[in-house]
C-alpha positions as CSV (number, residue, x, y, z in Angstrom):
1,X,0.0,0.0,0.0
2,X,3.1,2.4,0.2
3,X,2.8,4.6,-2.6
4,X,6.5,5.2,-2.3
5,X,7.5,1.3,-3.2
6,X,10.2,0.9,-6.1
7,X,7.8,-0.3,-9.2
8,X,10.2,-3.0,-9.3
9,X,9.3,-4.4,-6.0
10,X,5.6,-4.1,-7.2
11,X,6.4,-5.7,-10.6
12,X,7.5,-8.7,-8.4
13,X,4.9,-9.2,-6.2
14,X,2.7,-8.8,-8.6
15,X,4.3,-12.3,-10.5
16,X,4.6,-14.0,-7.4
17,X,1.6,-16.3,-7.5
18,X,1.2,-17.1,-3.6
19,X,1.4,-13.3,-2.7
20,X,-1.5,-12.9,-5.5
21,X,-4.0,-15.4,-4.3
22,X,-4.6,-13.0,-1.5
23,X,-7.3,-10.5,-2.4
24,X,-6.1,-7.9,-0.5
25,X,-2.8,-8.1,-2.2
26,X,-3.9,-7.7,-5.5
27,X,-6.7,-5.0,-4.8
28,X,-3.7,-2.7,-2.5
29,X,-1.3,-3.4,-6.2
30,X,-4.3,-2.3,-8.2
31,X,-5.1,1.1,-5.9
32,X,-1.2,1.7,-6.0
33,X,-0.6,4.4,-8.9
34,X,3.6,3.3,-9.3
35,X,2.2,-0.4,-10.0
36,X,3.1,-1.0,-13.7
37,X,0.6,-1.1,-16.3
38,X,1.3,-4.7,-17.4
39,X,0.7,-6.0,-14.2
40,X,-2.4,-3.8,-12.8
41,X,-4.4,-5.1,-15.9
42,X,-3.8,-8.1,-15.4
43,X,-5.6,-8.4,-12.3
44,X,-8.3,-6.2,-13.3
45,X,-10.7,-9.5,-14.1
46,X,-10.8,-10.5,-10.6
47,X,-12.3,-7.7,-9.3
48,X,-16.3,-7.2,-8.6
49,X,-18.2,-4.2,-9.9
50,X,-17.6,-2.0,-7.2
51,X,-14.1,-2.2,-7.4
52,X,-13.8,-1.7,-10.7
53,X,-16.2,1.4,-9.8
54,X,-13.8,2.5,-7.1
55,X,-10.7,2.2,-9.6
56,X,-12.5,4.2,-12.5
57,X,-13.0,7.4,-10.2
58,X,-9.7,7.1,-8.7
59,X,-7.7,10.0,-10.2
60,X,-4.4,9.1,-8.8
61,X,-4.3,6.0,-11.0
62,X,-3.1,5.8,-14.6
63,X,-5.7,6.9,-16.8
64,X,-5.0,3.7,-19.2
65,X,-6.0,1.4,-15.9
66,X,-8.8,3.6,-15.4
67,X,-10.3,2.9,-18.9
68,X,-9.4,-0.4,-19.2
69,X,-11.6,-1.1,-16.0
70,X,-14.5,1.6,-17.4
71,X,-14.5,-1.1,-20.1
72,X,-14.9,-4.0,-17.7
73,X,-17.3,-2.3,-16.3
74,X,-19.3,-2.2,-19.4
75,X,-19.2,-5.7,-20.1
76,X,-20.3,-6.5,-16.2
77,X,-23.4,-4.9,-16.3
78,X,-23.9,-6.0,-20.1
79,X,-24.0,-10.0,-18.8
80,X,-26.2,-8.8,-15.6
């Protein structure tokens, strides 16, 4: 959740698979603006609606994350 963590750190925990099972893990690299791109998108998927939500208004976070879940968004409430 430190905002000041080397992206490099991030980028590795982020492919760590036993450190991403955890949800809480995966949500605090996605609300982390110096997580990389590659890796915050990845996880995108796993997260409910109003996460996704929650990530969209965030203006801290890279606006290419923030569309990317806008469009996940979409296609939640198109399968509802």
């Amino acid at each position: 959740r430190n905002t000041g963590t080397n992206s490099e750190i991030l980028r590795t925990i982020g492919r760590n698979r036993e450190w991403t099972s955890n949800r809480n893990v995966v949500k605090s690299l996605l609300l982390n603006p110096k997580t990389p791109l590659d890796v915050s998108v990845r996880f995108l998927p796993r997260l409910s609606l109003r996460e996704l939500e929650l990530i969209d208004k965030s203006r801290s976070l890279p606006s290419a994350l923030r569309a990317n879940a806008k469009r996940l968004i979409a296609q939640k409430r198109k399968s509802r």
